[in-house]
DSSP file (Angstrom, degrees, kcal/mol; ACC not computed):
  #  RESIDUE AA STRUCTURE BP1 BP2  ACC     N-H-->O    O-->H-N    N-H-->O    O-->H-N    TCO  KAPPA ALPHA  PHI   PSI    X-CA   Y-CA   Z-CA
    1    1 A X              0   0    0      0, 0.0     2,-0.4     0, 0.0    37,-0.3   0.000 360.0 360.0 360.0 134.0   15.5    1.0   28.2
    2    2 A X        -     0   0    0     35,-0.1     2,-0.3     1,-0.0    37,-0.3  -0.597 360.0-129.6-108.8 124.6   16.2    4.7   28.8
    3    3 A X        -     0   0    0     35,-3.1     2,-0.6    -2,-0.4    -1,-0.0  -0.578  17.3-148.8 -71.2 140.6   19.8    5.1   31.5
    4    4 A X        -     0   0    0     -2,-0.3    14,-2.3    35,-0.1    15,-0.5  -0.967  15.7-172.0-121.8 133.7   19.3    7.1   34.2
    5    5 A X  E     -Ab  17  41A   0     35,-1.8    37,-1.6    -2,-0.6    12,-0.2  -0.998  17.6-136.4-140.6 157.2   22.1    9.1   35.7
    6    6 A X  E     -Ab  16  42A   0     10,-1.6    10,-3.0    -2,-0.4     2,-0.3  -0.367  12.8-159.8-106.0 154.9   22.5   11.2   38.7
    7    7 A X  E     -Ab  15  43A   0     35,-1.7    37,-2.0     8,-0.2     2,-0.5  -0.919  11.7-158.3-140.9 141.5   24.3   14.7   38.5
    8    8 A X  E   > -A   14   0A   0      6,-1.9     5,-1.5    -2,-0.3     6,-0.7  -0.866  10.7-138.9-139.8 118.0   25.3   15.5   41.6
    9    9 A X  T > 5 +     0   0    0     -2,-0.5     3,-0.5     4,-0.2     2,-0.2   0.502  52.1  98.4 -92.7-149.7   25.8   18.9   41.9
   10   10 A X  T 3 5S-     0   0    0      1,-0.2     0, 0.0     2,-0.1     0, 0.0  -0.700 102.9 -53.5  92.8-167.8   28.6   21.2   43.8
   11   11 A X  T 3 5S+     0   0    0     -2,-0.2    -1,-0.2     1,-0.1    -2,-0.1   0.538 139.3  57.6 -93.8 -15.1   31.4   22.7   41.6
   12   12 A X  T < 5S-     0   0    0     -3,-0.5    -2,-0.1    -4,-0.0    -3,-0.1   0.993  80.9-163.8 -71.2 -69.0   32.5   18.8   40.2
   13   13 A X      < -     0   0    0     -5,-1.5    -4,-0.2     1,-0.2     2,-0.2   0.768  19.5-158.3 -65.3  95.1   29.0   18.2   38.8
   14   14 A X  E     -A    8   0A   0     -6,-0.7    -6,-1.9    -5,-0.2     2,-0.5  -0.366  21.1-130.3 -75.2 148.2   29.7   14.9   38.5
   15   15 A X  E     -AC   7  24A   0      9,-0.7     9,-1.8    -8,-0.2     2,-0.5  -0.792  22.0-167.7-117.5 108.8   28.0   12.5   36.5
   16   16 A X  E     -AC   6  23A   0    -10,-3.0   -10,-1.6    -2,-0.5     2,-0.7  -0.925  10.2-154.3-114.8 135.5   26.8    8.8   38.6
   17   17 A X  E   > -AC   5  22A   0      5,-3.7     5,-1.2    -2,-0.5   -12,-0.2  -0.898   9.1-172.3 -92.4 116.4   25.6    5.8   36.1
   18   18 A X  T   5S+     0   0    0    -14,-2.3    -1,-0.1    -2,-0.7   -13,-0.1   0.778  73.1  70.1 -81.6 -19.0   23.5    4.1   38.2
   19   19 A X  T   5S+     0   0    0    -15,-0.5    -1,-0.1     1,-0.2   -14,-0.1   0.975 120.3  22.9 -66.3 -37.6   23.0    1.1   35.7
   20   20 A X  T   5S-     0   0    0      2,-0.2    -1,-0.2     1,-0.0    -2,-0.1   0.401 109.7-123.8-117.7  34.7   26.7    0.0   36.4
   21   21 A X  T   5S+     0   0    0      1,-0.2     2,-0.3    -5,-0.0    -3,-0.2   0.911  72.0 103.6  52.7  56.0   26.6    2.0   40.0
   22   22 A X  E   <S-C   17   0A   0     -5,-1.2    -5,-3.7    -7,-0.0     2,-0.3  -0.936  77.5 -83.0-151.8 177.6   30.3    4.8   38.9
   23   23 A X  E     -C   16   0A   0     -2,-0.3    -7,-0.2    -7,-0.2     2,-0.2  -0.601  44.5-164.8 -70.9 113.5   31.3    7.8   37.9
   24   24 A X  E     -C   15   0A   0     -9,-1.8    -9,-0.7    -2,-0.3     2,-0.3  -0.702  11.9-130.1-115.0 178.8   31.0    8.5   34.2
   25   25 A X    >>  -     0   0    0     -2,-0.2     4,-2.0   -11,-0.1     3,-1.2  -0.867  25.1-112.9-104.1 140.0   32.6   11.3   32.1
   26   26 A X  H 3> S+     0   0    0     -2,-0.3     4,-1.6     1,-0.3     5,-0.1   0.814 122.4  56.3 -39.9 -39.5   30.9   13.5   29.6
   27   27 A X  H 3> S+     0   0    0      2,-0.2     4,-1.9     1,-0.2    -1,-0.3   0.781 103.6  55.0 -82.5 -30.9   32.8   11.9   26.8
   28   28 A X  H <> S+     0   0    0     -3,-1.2     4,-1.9     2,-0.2     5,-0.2   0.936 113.6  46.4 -38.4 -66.6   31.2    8.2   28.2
   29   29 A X  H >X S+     0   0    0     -4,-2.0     4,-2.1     2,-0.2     3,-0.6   0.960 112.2  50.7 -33.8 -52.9   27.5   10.0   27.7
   30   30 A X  H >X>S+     0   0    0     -4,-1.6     4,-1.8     1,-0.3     3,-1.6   0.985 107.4  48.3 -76.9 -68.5   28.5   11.2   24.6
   31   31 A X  H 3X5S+     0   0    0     -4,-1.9     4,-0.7     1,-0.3    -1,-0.3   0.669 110.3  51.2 -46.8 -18.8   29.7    7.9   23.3
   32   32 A X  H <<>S+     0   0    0     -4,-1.9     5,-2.5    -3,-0.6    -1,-0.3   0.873 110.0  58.9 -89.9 -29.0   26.3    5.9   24.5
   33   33 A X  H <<5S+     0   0    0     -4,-2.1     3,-0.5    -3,-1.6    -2,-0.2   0.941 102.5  45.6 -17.6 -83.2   24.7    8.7   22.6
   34   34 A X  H  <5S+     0   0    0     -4,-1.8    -1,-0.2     1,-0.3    -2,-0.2   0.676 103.5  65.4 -63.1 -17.4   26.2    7.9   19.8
   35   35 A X  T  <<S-     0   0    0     -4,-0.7    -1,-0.3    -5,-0.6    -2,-0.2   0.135 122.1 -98.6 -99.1  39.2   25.5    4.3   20.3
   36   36 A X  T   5S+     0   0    0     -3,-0.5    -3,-0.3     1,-0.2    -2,-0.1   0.570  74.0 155.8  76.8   3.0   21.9    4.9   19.9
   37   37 A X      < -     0   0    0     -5,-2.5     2,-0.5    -6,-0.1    -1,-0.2  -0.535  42.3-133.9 -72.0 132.3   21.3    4.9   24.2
   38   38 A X        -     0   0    0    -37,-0.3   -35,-3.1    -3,-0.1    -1,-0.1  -0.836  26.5-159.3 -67.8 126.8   18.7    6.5   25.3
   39   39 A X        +     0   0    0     -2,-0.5     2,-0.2   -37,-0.3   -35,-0.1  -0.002  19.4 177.3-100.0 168.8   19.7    9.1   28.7
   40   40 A X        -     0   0    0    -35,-0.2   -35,-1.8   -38,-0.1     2,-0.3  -0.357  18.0-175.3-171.0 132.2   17.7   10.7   31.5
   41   41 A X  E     -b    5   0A   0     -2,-0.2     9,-2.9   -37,-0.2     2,-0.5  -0.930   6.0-169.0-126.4 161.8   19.9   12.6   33.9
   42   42 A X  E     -bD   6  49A   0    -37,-1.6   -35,-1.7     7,-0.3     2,-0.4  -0.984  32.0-101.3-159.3 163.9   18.8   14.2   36.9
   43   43 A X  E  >  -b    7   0A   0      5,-6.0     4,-0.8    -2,-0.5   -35,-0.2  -0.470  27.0-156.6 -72.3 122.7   19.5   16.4   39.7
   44   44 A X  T  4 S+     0   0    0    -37,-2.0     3,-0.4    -2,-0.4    -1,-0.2   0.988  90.0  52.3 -62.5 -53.6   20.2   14.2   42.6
   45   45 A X  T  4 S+     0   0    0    -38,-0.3    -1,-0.1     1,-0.2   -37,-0.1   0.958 134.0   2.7 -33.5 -68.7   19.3   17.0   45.1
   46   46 A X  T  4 S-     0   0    0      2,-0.1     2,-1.3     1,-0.0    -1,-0.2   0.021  96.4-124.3-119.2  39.1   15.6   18.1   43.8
   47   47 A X     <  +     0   0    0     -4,-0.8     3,-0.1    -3,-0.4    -3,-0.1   0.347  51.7 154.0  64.3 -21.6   15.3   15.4   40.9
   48   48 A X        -     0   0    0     -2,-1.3    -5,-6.0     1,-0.2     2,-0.7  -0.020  51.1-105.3 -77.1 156.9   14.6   17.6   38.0
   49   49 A X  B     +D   42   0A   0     -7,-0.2    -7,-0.3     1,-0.1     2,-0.2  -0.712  38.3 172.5 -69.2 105.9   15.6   16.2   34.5
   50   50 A X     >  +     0   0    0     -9,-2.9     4,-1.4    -2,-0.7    -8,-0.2  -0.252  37.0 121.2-118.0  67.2   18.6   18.0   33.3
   51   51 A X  H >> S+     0   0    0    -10,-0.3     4,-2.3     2,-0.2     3,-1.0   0.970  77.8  49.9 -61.9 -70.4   19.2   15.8   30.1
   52   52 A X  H 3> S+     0   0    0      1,-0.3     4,-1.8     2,-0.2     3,-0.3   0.753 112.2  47.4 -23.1 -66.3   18.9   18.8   27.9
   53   53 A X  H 3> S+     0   0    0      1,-0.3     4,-0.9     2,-0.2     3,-0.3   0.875 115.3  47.9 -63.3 -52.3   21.4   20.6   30.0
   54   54 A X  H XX S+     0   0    0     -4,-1.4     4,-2.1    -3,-1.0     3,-0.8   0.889 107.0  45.3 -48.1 -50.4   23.5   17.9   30.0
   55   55 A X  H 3X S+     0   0    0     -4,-2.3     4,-1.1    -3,-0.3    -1,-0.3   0.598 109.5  63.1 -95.1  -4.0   23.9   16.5   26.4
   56   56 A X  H 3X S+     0   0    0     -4,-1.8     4,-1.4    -5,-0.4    -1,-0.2   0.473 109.0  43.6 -93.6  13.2   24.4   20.7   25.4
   57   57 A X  H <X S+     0   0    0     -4,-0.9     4,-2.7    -3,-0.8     5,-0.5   0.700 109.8  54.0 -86.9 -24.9   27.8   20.5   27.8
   58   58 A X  H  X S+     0   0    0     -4,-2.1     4,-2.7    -5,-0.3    -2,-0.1   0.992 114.8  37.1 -66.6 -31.6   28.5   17.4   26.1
   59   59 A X  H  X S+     0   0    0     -4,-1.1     4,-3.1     1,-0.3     5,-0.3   0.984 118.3  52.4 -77.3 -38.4   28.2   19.3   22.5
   60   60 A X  H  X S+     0   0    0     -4,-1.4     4,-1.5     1,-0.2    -1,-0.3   0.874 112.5  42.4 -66.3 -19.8   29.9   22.4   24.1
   61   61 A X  H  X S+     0   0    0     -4,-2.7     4,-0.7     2,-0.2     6,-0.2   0.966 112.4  56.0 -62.3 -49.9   32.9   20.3   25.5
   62   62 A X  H >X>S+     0   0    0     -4,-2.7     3,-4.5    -5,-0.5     5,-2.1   0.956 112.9  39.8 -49.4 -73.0   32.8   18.6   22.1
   63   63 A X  H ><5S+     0   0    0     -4,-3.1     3,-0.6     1,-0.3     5,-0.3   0.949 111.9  57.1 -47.1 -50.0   33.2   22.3   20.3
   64   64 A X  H 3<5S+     0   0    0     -4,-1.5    -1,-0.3    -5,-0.3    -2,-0.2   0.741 102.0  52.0 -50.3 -19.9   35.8   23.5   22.9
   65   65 A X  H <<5S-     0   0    0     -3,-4.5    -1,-0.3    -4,-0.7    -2,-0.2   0.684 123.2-108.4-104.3  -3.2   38.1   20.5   22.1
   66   66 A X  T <<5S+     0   0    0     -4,-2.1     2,-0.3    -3,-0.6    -3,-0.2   0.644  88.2 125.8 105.9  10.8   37.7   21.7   17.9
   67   67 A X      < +     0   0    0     -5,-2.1    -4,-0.2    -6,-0.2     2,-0.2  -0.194  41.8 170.5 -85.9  49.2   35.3   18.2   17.6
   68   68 A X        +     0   0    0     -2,-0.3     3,-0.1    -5,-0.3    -8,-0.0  -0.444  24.8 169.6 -88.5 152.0   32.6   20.3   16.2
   69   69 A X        +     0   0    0     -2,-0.2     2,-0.2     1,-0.1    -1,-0.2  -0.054  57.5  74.7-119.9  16.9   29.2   18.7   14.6
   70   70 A X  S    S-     0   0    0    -11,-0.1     5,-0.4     4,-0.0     4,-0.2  -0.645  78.0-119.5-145.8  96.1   27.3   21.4   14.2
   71   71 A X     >  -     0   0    0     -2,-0.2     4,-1.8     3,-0.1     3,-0.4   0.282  17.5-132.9  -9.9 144.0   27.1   24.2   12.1
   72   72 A X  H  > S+     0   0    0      2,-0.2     4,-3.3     1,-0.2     5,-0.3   0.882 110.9  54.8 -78.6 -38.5   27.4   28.0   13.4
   73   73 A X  H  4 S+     0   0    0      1,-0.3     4,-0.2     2,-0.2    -1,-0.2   0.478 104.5  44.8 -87.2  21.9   24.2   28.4   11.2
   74   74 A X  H  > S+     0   0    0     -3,-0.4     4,-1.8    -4,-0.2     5,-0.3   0.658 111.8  59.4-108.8 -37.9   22.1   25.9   12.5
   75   75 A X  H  X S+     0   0    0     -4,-1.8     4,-1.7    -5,-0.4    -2,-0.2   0.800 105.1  45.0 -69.0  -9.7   23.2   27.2   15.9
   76   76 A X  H  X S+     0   0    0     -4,-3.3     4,-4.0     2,-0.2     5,-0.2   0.967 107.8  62.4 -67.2 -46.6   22.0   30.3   15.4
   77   77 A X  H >4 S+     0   0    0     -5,-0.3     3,-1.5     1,-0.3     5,-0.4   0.823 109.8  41.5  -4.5 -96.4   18.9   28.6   14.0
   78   78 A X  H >X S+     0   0    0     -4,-1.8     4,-1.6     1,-0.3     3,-0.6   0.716 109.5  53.2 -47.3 -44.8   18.3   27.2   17.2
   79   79 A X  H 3< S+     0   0    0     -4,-1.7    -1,-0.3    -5,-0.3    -2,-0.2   0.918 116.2  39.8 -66.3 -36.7   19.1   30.0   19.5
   80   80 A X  T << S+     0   0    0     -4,-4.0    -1,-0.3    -3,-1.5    -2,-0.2   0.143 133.0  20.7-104.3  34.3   16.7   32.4   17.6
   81   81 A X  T X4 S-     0   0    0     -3,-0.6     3,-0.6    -4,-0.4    -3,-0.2   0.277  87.1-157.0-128.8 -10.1   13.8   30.0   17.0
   82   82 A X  G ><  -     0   0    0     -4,-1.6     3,-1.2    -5,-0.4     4,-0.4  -0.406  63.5  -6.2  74.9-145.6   14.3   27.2   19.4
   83   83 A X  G >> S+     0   0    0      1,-0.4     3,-4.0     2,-0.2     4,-2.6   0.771 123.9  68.0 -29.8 -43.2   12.6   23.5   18.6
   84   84 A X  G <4 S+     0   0    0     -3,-0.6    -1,-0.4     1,-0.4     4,-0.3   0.190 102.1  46.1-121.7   8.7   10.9   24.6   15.7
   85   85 A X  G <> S+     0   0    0     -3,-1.2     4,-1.3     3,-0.1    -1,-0.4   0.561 116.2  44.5-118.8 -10.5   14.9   25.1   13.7
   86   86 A X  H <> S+     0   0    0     -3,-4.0     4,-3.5    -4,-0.4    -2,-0.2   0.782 109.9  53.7-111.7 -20.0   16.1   21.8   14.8
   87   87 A X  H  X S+     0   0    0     -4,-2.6     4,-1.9     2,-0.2    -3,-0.2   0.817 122.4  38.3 -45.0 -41.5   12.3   20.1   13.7
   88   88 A X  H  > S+     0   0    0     -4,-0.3     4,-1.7     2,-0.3    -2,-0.2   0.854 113.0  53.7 -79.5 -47.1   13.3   22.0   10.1
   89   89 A X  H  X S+     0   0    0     -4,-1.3     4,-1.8     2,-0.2     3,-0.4   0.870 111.6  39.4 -98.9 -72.1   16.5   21.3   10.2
   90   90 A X  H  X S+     0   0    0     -4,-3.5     4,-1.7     1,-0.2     5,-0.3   0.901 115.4  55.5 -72.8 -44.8   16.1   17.6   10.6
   91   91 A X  H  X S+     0   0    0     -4,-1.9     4,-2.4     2,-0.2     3,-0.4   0.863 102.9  53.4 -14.4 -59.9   13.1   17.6    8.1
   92   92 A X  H  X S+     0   0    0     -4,-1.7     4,-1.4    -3,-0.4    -2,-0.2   0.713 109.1  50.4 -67.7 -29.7   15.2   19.2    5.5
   93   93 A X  H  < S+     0   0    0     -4,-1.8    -1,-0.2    -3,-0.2    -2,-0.2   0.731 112.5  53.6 -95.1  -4.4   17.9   16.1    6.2
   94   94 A X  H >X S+     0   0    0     -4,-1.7     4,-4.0    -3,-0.4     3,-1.1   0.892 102.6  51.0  -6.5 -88.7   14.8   13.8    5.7
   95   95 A X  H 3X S+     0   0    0     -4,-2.4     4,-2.8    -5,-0.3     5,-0.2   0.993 110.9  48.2 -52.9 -83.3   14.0   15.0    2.8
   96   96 A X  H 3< S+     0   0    0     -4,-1.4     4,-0.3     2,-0.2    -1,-0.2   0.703 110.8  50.9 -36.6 -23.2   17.5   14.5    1.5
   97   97 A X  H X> S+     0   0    0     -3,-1.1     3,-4.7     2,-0.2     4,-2.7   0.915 107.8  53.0 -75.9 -56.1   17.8   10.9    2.8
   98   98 A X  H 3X S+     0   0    0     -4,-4.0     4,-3.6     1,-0.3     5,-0.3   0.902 111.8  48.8 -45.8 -38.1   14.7    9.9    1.3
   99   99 A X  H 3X S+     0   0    0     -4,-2.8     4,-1.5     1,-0.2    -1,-0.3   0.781 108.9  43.2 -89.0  10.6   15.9   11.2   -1.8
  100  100 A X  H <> S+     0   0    0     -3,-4.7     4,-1.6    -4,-0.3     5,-0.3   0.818 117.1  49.9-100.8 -19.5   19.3    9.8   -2.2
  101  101 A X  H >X S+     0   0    0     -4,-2.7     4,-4.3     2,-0.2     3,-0.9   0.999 111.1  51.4 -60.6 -52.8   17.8    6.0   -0.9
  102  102 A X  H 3X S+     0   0    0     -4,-3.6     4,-2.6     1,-0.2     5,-0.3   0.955 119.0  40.9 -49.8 -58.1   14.6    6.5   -3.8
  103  103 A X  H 3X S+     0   0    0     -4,-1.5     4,-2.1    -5,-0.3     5,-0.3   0.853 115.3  49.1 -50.3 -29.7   17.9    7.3   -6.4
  104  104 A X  H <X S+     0   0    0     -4,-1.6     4,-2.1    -3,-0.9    -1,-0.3   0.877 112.1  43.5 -82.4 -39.2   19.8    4.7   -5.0
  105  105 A X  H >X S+     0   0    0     -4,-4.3     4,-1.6    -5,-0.3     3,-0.7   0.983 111.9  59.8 -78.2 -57.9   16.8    1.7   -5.2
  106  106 A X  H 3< S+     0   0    0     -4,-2.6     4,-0.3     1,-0.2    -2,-0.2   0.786 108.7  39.0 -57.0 -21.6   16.1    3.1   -8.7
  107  107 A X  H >X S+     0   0    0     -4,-2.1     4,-1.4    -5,-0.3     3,-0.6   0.822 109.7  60.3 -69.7 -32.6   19.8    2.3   -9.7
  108  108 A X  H XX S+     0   0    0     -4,-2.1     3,-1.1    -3,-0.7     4,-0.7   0.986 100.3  65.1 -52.9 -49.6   19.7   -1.3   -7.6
  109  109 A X  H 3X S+     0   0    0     -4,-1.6     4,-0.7     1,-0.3    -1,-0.2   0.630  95.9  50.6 -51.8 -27.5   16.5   -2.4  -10.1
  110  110 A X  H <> S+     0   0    0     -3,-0.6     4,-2.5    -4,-0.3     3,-0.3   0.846 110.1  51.4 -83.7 -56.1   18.2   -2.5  -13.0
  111  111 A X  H << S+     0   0    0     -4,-1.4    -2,-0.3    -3,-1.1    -1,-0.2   0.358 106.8  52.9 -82.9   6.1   21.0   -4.8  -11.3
  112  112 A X  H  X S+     0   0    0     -4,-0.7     4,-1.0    -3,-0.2    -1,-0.3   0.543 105.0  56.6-113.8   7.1   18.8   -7.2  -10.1
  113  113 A X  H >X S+     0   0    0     -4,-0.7     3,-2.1    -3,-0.3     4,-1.6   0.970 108.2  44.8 -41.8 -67.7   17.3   -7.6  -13.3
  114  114 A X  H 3X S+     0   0    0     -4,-2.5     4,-2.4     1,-0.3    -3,-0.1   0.848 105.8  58.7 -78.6  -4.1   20.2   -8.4  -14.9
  115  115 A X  H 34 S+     0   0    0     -5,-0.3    -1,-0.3     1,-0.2     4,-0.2   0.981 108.8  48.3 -69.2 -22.5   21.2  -10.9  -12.1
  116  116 A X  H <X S+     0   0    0     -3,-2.1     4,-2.0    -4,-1.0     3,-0.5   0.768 113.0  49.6 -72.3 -29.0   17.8  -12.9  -12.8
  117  117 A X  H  X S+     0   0    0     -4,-1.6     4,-4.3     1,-0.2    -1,-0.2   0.917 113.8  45.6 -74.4 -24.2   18.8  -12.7  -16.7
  118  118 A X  H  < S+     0   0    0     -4,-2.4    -1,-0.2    -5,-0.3    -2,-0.2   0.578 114.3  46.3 -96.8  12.7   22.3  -14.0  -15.7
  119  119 A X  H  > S+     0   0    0     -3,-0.5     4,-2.1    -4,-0.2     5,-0.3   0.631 109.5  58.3 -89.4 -54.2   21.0  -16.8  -13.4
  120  120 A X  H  X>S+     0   0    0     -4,-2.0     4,-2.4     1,-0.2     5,-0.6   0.983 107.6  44.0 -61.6 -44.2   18.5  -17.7  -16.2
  121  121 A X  H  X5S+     0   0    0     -4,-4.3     4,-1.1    -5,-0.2    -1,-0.2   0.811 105.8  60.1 -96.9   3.7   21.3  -18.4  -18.7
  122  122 A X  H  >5S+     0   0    0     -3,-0.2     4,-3.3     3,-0.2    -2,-0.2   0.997 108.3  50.4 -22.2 -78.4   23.6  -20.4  -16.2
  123  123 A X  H  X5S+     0   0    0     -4,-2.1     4,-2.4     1,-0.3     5,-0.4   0.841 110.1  42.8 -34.9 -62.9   20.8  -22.5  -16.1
  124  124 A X  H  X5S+     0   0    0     -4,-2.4     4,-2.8    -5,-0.3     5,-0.4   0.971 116.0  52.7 -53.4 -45.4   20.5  -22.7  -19.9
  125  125 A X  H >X<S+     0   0    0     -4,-1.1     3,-2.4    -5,-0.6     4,-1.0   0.862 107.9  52.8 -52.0 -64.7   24.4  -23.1  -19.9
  126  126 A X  H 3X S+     0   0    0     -4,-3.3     4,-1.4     1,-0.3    -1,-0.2   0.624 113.7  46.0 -22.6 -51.6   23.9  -25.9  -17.4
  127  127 A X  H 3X S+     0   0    0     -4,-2.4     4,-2.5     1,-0.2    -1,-0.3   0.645 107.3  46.5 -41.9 -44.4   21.7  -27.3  -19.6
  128  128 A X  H <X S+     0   0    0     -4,-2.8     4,-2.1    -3,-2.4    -2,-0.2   0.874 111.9  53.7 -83.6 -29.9   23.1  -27.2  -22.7
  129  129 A X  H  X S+     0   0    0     -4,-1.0     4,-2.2    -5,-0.4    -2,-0.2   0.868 107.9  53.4 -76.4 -53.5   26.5  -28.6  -21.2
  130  130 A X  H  X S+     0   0    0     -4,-1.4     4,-0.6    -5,-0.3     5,-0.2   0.942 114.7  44.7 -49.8 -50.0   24.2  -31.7  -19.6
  131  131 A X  H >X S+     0   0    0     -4,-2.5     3,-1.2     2,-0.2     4,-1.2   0.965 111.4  48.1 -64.8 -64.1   22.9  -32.1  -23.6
  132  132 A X  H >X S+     0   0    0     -4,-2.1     3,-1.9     1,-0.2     4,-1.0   0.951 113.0  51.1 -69.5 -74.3   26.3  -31.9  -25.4
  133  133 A X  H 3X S+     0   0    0     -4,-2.2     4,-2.6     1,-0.3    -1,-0.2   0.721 113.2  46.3 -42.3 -20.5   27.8  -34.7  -22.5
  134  134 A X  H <X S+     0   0    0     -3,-1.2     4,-1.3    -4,-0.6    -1,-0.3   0.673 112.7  51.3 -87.8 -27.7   24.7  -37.2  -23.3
  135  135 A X  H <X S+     0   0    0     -3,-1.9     4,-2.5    -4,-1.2    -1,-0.2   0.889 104.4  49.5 -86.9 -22.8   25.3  -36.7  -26.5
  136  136 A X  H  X S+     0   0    0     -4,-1.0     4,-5.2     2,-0.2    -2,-0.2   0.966 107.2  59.2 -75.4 -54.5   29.0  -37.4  -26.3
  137  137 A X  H  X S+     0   0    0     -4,-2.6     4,-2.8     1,-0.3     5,-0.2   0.919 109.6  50.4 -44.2 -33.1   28.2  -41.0  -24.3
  138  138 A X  H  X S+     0   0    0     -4,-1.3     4,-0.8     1,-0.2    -1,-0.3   0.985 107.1  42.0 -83.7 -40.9   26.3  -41.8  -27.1
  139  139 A X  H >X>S+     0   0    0     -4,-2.5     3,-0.8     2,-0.2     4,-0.8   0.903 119.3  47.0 -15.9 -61.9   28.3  -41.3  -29.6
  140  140 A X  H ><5S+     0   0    0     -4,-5.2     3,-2.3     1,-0.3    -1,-0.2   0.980 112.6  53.9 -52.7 -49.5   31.1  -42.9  -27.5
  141  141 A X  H 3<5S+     0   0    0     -4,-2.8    -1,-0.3     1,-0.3    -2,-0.2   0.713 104.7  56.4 -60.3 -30.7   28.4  -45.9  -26.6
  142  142 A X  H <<5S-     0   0    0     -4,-0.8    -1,-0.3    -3,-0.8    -2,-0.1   0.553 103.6-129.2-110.5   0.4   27.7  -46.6  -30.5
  143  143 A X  T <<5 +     0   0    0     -3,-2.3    -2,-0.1    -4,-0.8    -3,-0.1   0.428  53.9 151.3  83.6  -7.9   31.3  -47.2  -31.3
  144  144 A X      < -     0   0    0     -5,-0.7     2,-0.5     3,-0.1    -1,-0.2  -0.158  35.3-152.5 -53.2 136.9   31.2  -44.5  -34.4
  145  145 A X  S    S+     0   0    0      1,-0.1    -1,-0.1     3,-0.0    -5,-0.0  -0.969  82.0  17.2-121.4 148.6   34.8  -43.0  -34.8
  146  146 A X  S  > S+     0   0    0     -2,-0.5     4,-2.4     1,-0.1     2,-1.8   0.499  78.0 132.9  65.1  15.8   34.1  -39.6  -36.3
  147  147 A X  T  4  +     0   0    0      1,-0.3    -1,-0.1     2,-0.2    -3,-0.1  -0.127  65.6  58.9 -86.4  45.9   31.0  -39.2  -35.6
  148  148 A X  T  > S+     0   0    0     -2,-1.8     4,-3.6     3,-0.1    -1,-0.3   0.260 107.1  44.7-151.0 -72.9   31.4  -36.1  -34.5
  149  149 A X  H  > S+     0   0    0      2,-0.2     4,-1.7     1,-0.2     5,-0.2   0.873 109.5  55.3 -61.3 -33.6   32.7  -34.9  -37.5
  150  150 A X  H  X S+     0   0    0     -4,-2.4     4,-3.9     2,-0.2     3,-0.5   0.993 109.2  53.7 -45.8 -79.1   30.0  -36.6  -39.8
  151  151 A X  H  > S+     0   0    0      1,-0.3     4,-2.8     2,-0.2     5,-0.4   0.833 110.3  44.5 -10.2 -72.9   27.5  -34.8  -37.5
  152  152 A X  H  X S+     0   0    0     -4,-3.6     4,-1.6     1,-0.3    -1,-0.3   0.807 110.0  52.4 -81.2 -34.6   29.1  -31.6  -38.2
  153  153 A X  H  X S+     0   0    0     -4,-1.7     4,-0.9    -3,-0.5    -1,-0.3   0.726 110.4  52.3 -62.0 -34.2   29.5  -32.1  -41.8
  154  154 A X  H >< S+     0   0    0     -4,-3.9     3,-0.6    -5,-0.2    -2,-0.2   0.962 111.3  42.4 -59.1 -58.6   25.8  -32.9  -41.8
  155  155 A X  H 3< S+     0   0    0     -4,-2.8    -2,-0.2    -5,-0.4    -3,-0.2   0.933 108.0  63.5 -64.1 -39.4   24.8  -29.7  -39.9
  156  156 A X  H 3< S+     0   0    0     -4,-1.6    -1,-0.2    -5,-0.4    -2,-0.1   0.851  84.9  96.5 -67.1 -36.9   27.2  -27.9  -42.1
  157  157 A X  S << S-     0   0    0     -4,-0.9    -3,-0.0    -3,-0.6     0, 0.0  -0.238  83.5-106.1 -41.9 134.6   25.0  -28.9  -45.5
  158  158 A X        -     0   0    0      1,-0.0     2,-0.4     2,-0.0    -1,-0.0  -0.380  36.1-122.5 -50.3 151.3   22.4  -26.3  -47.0
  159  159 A X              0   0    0      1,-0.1    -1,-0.0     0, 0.0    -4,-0.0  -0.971 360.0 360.0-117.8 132.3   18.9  -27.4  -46.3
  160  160 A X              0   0    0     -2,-0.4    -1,-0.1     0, 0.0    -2,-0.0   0.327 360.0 360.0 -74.8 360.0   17.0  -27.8  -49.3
């Protein structure tokens, strides 16, 4: 849902939220901004949109207090080509996300192989720990004393 605020014009040009019906500050705008809200401000007098106009005081107040987020050479960008620098602009950081996520999933692949190998031999550990204890009850169950060691002495033998 897109906010609408009034800007009410005179020498204040004060800013009116209507969704929670006050007075907001540029640096409120700026912050819903940055929390992903979509704006529409308008002239209370004749209605006309003046988002645009609005969110470039918010970025010049922004520069003016030394909070700047924008390159001098992307603003030139913008001032001598208009849309069509900020279209490139944000392409070209596109194109750079995409490629550090593709590098980033091709290092992840690797590690969730080996988490399926290191799930698969748990298991086998599980296993093998389940066989060694069955094997001890029986032992214990058949009354052998050494049989452990017999066993091992066995296993231990050359097979002919």
């Amino acid at each position: 849902m897109i906010r609408l605020i009034k800007r009410y014009g005179g020498g204040s040009r004060k800013l009116y939220d209507t969704e929670e019906s006050r007075y907001v500050s540029l640096d409120e705008v700026a912050d819903w901004v940055r929390e992903g809200q979509q704006l529409r401000v308008v002239d209370s007098a004749s209605g006309e949109d003046v988002t645009a106009q609005t969110l470039a005081q918010v970025i010049y107040e922004g520069e003016k207090r030394g909070h700047s987020f924008l390159s001098s050479d992307l603003l030139h960008e913008v001032i001598r080509r208009g849309e069509r620098a900020i279209s490139t602009s944000v392409g070209q950081l596109q194109s750079g996300v995409d490629k550090l996520v593709k590098a980033s999933v091709d290092r992840i692949a690797p590690v969730s192989g080996a988490q399926r190998e290191l799930e698969v031999l748990r298991r086998r550990l599980g296993e093998l720990e389940r066989s060694l204890t069955s094997l001890e009850v029986a032992e214990g169950a058949g009354g052998k004393r050494g049989g452990r060691r017999k066993a091992a002495k066995r296993s231990a033998r050359p097979r002919r």
